[in-house]
C-alpha positions in Angstrom: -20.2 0.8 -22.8 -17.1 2.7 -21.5 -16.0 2.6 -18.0 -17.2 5.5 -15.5 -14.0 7.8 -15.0 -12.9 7.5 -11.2 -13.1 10.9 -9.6 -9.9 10.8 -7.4 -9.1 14.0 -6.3 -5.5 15.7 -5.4 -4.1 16.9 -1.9 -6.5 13.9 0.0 -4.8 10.5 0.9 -6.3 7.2 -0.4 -6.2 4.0 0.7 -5.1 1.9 -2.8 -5.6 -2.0 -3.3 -5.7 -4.6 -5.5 -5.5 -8.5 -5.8 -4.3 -11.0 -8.6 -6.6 -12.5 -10.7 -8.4 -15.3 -8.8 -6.1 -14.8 -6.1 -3.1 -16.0 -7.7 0.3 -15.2 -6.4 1.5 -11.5 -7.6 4.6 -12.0 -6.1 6.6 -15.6 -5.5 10.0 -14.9 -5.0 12.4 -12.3 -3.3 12.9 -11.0 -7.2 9.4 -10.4 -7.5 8.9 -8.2 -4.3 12.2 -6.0 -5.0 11.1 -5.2 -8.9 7.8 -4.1 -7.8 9.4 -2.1 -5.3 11.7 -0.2 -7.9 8.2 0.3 -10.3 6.9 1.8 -7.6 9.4 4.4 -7.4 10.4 5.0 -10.8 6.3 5.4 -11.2 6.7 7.7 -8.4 9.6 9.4 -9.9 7.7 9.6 -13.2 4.2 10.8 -12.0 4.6 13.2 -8.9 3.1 10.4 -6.3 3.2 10.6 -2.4 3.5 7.7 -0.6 2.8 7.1 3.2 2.7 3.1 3.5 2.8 0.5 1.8 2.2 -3.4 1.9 3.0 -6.7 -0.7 1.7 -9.5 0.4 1.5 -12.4 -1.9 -1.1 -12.4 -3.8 -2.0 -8.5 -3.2 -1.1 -5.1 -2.0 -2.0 -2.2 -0.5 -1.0 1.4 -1.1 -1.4 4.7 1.2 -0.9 7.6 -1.6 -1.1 11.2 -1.2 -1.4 12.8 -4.8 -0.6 16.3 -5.2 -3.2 17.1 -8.4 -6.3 15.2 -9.5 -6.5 12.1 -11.2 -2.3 11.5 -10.4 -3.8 8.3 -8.9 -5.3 7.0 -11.9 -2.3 7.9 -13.5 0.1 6.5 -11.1 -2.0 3.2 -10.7 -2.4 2.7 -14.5 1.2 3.0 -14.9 2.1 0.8 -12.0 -0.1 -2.4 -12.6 0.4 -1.7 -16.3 4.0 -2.1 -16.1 3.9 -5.0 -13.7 1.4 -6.8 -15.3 3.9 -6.5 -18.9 6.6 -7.8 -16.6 4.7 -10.1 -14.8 3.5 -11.8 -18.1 6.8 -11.9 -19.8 8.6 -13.1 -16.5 5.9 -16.3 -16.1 5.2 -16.9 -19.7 1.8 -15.7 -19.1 -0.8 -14.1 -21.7 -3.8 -12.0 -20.1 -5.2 -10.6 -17.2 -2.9 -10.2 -13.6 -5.0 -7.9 -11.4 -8.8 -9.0 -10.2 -10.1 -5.8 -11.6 -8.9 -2.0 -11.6 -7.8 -0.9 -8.3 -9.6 -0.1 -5.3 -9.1 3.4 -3.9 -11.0 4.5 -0.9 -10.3 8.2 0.4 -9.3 8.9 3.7 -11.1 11.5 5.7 -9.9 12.4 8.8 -6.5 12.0 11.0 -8.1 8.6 13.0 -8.9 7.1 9.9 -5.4 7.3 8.3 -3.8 6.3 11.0 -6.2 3.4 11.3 -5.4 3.3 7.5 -1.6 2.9 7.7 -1.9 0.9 11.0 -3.8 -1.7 8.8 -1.5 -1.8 6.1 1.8 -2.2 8.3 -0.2 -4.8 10.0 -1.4 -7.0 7.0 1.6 -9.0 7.4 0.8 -10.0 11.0 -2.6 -10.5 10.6 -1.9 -13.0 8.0 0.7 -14.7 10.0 3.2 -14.4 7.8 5.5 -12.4 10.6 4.8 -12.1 14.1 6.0 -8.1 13.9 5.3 -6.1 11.0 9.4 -4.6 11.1 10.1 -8.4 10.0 8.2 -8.6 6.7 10.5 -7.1 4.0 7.9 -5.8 1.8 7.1 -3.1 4.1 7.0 0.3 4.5 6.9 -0.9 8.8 10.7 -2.6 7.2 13.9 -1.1 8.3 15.1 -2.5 5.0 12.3 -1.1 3.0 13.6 0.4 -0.3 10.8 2.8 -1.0 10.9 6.4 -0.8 8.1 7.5 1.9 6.7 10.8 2.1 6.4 11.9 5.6 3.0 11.2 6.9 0.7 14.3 8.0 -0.4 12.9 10.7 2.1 11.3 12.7 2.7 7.5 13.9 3.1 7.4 17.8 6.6 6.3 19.3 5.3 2.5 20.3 4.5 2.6 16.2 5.3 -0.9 16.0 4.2 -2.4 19.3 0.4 -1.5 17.7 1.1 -3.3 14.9 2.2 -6.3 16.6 -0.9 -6.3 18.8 -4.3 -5.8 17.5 -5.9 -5.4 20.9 -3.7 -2.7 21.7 -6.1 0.7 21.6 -4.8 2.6 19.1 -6.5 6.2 20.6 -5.5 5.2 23.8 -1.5 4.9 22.3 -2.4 8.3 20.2 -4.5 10.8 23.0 -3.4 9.1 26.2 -5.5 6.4 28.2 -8.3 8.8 28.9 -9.3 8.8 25.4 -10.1 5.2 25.5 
């Protein structure tokens, strides 16, 4: 039985994820972060893709894409883990699967939910205590040194951006619409 075709529609943002097989590590050396990196953009490059955040962490990643037409997405996705998955393979002497499934791609509704969205993402790093400030973790879009092409975000981040990330407790709509909000 064939797969159900993933309805992913252009012009909303979606929150894109996956894992590697059995959690296994996706990425174990420097190497491995900065090629993923460069797929990312020549699959950008290649496929039309906006992209507002993004996270690799070890053994996943997360995404925050803004396609332009329907099913770029899919497109962009099958390229992506396609290509890494080839390299991957070759790179580890590896036959078979890399990736837990297909990807995950939740839609974003609303401005509070992507910048919850892309608060989450920066902060995977920090909540994993890998970093104590997201801006530390080099596989970020919340990196100075990151090497991937961001679109600008339609909803802004607010100026202490990266204080929130640091600190979970910190209210988010309080930081965004003032302490009155909260």
């Amino acid at each position: 039985m064939p797969r159900r075709r993933r309805e992913v529609s252009g012009g909303h943002v979606y929150h894109v994820l996956n894992r590697g097989v059995r959690r296994s590590l996706l990425f174990k050396t420097p190497c491995d972060y900065r090629e993923f990196q460069g797929l990312m953009g020549r699959a950008a490059e290649r496929l039309s893709m906006r992209m507002l955040a993004y996270v690799l962490m070890p053994n996943h990643w997360h995404l925050v894409l803004w396609p332009e037409r329907d099913g770029a997405v899919s497109a962009y996705m099958k390229w992506l883990a396609g290509t890494h998955a080839c390299h991957f393979n070759q790179r580890n002497g590896h036959t078979g699967a890399v990736y837990q499934s297909r990807f995950r791609s939740v839609p974003v509704y609303d401005a509070i939910q992507l910048l919850r969205v892309l608060r989450y993402v920066e902060a995977n790093p920090v909540r994993a205590r890998l970093v104590a400030r997201a801006d530390c973790w080099d596989w970020s879009s919340a990196s100075p040194s990151s090497r991937v092409l961001l679109t600008p975000s339609p909803v802004p981040r607010p100026p202490q951006w990266l204080d929130l990330l640091a600190d979970p407790t910190l209210d988010l709509m309080a930081a965004v619409f003032g302490p009155e909000s909260a």
